[in-house]
C-alpha positions as CSV (number, residue, x, y, z in Angstrom):
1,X,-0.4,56.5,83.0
2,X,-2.8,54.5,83.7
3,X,-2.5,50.7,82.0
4,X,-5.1,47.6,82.1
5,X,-3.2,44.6,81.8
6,X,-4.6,41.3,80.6
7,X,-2.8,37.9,80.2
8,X,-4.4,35.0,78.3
9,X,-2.8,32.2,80.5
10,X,-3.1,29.5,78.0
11,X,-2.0,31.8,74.5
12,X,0.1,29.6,72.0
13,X,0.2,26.3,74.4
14,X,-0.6,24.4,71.2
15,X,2.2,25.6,68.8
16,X,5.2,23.3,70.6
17,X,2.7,20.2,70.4
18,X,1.7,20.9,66.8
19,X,-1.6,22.0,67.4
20,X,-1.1,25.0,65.2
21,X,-3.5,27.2,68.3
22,X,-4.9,26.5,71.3
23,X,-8.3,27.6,70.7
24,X,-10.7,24.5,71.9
25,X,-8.0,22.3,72.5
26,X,-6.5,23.8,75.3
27,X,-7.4,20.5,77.1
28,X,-5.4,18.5,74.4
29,X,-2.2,20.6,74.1
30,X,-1.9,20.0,78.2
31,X,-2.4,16.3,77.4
32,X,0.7,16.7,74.8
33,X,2.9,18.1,77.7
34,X,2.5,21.5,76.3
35,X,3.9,24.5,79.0
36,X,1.8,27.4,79.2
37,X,4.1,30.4,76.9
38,X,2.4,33.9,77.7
39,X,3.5,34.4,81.6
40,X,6.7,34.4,80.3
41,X,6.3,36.7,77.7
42,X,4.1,38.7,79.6
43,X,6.7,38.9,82.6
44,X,9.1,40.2,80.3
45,X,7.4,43.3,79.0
46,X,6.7,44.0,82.8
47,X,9.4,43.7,83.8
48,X,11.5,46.2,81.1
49,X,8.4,48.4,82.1
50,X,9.2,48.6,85.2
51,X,12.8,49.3,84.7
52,X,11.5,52.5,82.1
53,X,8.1,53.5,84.4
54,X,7.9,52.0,87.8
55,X,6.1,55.0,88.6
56,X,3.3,54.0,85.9
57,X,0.0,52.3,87.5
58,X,-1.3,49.0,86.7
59,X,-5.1,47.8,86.8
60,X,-5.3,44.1,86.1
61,X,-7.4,40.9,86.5
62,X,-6.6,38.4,89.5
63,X,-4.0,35.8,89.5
64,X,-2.7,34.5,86.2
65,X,-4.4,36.4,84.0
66,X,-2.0,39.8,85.2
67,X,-2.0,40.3,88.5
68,X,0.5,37.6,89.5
69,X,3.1,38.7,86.9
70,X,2.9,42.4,87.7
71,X,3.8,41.7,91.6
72,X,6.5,39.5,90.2
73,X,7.9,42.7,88.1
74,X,7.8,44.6,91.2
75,X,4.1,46.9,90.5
76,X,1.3,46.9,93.3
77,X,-1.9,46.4,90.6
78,X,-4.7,47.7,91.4
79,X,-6.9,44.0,90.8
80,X,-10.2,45.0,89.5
81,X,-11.8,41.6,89.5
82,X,-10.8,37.7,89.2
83,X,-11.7,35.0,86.1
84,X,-15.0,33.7,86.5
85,X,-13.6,29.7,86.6
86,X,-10.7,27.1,86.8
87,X,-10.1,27.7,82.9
88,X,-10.0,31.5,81.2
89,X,-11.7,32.6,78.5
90,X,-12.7,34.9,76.0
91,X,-15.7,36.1,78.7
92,X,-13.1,37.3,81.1
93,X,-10.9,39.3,78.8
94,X,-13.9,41.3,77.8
95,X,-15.3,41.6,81.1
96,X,-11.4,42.7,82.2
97,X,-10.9,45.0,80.0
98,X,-14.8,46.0,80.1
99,X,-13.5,46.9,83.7
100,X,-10.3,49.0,82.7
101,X,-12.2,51.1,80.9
102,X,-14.5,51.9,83.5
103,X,-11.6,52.5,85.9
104,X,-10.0,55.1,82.8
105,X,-7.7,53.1,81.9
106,X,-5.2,54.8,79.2
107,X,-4.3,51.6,76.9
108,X,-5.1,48.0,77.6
109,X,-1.6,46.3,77.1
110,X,-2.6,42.5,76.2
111,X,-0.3,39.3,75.9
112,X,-2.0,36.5,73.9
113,X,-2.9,36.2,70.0
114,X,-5.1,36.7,67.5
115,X,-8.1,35.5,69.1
116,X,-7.4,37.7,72.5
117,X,-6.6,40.8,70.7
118,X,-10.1,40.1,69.0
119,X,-11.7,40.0,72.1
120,X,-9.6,43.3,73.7
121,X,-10.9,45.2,70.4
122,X,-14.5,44.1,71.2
123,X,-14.5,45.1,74.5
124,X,-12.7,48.7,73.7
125,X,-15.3,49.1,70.5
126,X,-17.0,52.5,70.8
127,X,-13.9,54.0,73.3
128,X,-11.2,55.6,72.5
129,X,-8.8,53.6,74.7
130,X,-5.9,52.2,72.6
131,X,-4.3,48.8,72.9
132,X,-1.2,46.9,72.5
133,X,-0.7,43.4,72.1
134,X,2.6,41.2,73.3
135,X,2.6,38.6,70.9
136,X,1.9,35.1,72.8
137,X,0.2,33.4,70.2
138,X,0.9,30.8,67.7
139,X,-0.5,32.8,64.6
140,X,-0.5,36.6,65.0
141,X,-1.6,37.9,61.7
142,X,-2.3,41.6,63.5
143,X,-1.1,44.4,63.0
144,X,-1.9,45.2,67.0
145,X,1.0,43.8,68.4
146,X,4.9,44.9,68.9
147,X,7.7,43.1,67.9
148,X,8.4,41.2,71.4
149,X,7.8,42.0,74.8
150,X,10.5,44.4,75.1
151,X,9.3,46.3,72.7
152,X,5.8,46.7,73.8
153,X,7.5,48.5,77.0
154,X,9.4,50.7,74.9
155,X,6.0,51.6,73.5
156,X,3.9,51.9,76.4
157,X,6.3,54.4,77.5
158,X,6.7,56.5,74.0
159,X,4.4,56.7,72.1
160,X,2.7,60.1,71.5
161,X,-0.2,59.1,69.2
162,X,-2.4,56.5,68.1
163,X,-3.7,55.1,64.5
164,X,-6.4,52.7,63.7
165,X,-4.9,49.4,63.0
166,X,-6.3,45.7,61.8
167,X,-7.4,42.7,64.0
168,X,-7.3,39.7,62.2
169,X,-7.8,36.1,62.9
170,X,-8.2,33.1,60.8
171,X,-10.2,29.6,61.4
172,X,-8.0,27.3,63.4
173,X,-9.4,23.7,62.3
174,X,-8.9,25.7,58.6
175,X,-5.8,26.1,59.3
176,X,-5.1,23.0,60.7
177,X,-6.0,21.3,57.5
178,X,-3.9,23.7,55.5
179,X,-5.9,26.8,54.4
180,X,-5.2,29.8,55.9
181,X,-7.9,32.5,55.4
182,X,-7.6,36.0,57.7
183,X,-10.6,37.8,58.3
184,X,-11.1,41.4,59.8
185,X,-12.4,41.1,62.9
186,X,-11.9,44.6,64.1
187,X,-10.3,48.2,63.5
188,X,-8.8,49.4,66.5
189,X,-6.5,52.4,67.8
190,X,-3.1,51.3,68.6
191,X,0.0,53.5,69.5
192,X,1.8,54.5,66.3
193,X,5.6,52.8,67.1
194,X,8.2,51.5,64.9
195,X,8.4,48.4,66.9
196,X,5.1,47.1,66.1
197,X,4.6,44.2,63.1
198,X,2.8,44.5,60.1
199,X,0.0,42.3,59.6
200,X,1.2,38.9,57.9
201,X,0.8,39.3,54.2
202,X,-1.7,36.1,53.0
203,X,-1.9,37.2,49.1
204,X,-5.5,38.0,47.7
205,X,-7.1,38.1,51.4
206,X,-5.3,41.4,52.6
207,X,-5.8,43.0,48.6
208,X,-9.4,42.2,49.6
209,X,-9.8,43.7,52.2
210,X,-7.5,47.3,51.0
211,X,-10.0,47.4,48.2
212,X,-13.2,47.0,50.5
213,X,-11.9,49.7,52.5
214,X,-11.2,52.0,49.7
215,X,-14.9,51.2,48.0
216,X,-16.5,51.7,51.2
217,X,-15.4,55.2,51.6
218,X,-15.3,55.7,47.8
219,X,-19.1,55.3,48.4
220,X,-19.6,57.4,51.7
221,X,-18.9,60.5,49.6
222,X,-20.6,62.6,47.0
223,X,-19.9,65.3,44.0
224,X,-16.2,63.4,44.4
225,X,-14.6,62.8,41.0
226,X,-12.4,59.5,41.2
227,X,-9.8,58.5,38.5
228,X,-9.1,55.0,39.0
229,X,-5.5,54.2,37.7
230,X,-4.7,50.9,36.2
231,X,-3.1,48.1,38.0
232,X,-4.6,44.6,39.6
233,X,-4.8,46.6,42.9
234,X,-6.6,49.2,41.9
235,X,-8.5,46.7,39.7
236,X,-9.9,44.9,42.6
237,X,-11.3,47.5,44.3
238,X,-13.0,48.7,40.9
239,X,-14.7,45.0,41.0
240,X,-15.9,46.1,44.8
241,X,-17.3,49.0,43.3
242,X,-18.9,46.7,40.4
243,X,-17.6,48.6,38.1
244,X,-16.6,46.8,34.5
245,X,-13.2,48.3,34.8
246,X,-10.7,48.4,32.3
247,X,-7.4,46.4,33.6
248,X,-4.4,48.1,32.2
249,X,-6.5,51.3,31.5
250,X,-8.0,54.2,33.6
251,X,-11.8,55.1,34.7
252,X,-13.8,57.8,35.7
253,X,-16.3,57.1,38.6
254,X,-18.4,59.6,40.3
255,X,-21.6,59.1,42.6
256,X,-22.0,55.4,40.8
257,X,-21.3,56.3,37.6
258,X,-18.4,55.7,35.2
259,X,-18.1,58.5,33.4
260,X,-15.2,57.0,31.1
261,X,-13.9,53.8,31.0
262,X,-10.0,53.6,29.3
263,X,-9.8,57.4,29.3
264,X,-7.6,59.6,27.5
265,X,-5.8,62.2,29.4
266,X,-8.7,64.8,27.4
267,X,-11.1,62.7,28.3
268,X,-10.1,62.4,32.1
269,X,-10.1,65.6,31.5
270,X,-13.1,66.5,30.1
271,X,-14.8,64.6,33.2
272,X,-13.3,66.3,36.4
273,X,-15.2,68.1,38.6
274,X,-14.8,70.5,41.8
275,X,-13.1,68.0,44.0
276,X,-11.0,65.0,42.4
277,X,-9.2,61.8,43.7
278,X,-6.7,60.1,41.3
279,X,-6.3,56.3,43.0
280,X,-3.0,54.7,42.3
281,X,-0.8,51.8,42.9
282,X,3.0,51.9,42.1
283,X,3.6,50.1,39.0
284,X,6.6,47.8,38.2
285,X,9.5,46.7,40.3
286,X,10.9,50.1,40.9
287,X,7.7,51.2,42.4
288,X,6.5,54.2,39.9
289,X,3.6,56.2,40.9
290,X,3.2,58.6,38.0
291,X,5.5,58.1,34.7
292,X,5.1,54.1,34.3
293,X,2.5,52.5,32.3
294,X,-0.1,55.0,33.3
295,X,0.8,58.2,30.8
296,X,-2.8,59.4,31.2
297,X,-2.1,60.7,34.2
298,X,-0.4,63.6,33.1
299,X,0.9,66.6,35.1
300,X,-2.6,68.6,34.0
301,X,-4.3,66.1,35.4
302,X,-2.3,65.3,38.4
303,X,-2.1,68.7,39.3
304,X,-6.3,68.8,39.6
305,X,-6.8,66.1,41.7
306,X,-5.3,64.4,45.1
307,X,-3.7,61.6,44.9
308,X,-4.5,58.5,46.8
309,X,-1.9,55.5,46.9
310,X,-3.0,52.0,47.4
311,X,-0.7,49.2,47.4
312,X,-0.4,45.5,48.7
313,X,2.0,45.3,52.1
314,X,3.5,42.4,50.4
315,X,4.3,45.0,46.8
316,X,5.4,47.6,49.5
317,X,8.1,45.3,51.1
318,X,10.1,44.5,48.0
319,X,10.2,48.1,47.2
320,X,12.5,50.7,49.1
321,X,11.5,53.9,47.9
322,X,8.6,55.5,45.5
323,X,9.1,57.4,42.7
324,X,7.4,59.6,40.0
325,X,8.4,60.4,36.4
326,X,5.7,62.6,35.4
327,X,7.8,64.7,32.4
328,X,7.2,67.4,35.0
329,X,10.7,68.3,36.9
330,X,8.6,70.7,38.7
331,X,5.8,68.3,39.8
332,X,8.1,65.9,40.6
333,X,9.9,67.8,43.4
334,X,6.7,68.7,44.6
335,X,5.1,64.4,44.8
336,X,8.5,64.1,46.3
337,X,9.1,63.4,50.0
338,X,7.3,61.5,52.4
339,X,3.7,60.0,51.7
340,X,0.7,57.4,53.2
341,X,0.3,54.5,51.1
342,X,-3.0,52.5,52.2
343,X,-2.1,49.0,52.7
344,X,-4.9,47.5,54.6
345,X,-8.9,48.7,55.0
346,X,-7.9,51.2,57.2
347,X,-3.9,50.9,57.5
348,X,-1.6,53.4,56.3
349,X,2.4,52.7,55.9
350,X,4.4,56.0,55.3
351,X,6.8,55.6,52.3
352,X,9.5,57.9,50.3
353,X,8.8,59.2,46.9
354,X,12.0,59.7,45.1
């Protein structure tokens, strides 16, 4: 295997000083007495890398931006070029990992935050090289990086497949002054692991974005019958679709049109077509797909359509397990087992239905 490894030497100097990031004040956080944080980090996912793969080669960029700490783990990098200046920056991680690329790299393992997995996923945008972050930063609201540095080894050496995951990043001086606001920045293909994080939850924000993703592809198709179930999640992305939605009830959209707005099950019905889409969110505490507060839904119709689940990570975390309660014993073995529940634009999380 072939791995591009970047370091962002100055990543999460400015969380010890209370700086809350370094990005523009890298000057100010040194003046602080702030100690840089990602060699470290980044020494200790090369090093438990080497102890799994020494045989694995590394490309990387000169001195302390990857080269310095992969001879310190024991590798002989192949350096591919050197930072431009006396201070990094967001200009030499692209052109880095512009540079892996070229050399076919297979995954660009990073150490830094938000901000330099932002600038990885632009520099990888249009490949198909994945990449893996080791958190450094001081806010690391991706879902790009593992769990520590350990683990990114483990998963540099693993995994089988990849899965497009999010890159967010929010406004530093924001959140500085208190507001914390994550925006997408990217969509990128990342190793599927256990032992990566989910991305932070920040309330409306990540709903936001789950229900842009689901209207945007809601949109890119045609002759596709979707029955919107009730539920504020499903309710937003109705508003994305600028449809007058009912709340608590169900619609019927197809190619722009609502066919039936707070239909019946006969109605619903009435109003399917060749290829349907029911899009659901688990309702209540105990996490019910099918059989609470949505009786429309009813084994005829569930049995015509797929079924799409949506729900918020933060919804997902306080509940173990699905389940369905259709009135069906027969339906309900077969929703049973494991199934992707879309938590982000374009993030799945596999869950149980019981």
């Amino acid at each position: 295997m072939r791995i591009g490894v970047v370091v962002n030497p100055v990543a999460g100097m400015g969380g010890r000083v209370g700086l809350k990031g370094t990005d523009g004040k890298v000057a100010e956080a040194r003046a602080r007495g702030a100690e840089p944080r990602s060699p470290e980090r980044a020494r200790r996912a090369l090093d438990r890398l080497f102890e799994a793969a020494p045989e694995a080669e590394l490309l990387a960029w000169g001195g302390e931006m990857g080269a310095a700490v992969a001879r310190g783990a024991g590798f002989e990098p192949d350096v591919l070029g050197e930072p431009s200046g006396d201070e990094t920056s967001a200009a030499d991680t692209i052109a880095a990992v512009e540079a892996f690329v070229d050399a076919d790299a297979d995954l660009v393992l990073f150490v830094g935050g938000d901000g330099t997995a932002a600038d990885v996923a632009e520099a990888l945008d249009g490949t198909d090289v994945p990449m893996l972050g080791v958190p450094a930063g001081v806010k690391v609201y991706s879902s790009v990086f593992a769990v520590s540095p350990e683990d990114a080894a483990h998963v540099v050496t693993s995994f089988e497949r990849t899965e497009a995951r999010e890159v967010m990043d929010i406004d530093e001086d924001d959140y500085r002054a208190g507001e914390v606001r994550p925006e997408l920045r990217a969509v990128a293909h990342v190793p599927v692991a256990e032992d990566l994080q989910s991305s932070k939850q920040t309330g409306g924000g990540t709903v936001e974005a789950l229900a842009a993703g689901v209207a945007d592809d809601i949109r890119a198709t045609t002759g596709v019958t979707y029955v919107l179930g009730p539920g504020s999640t499903v309710g937003t992305v109705k508003a994305e679709l600028g449809i007058d939605g009912s709340p608590l009830g169900v619609d019927v959209y197809r190619d722009g049109e609502v066919l039936a707005r707070d239909a019946t099950e006969a109605e619903i019905l009435d109003n399917l077509g060749e290829e349907n889409v029911i899009v659901v969110t688990p309702i209540g505490g105990q996490g019910f797909v099918f059989g609470r507060g949505n009786p429309q839904l009813s084994p005829a119709v569930i049995r015509r359509c797929d079924v799409s689940v949506v729900a918020s990570r933060s919804k997902l975390d306080a509940i173990p397990v699905l389940r369905v309660d259709t009135d069906d014993p027969d339906l309900d073995a077969e929703l049973r087992g494991w199934t992707k529940v879309r938590v982000g634009r374009v993030e799945r999380r596999m869950m149980k239905i019981e």
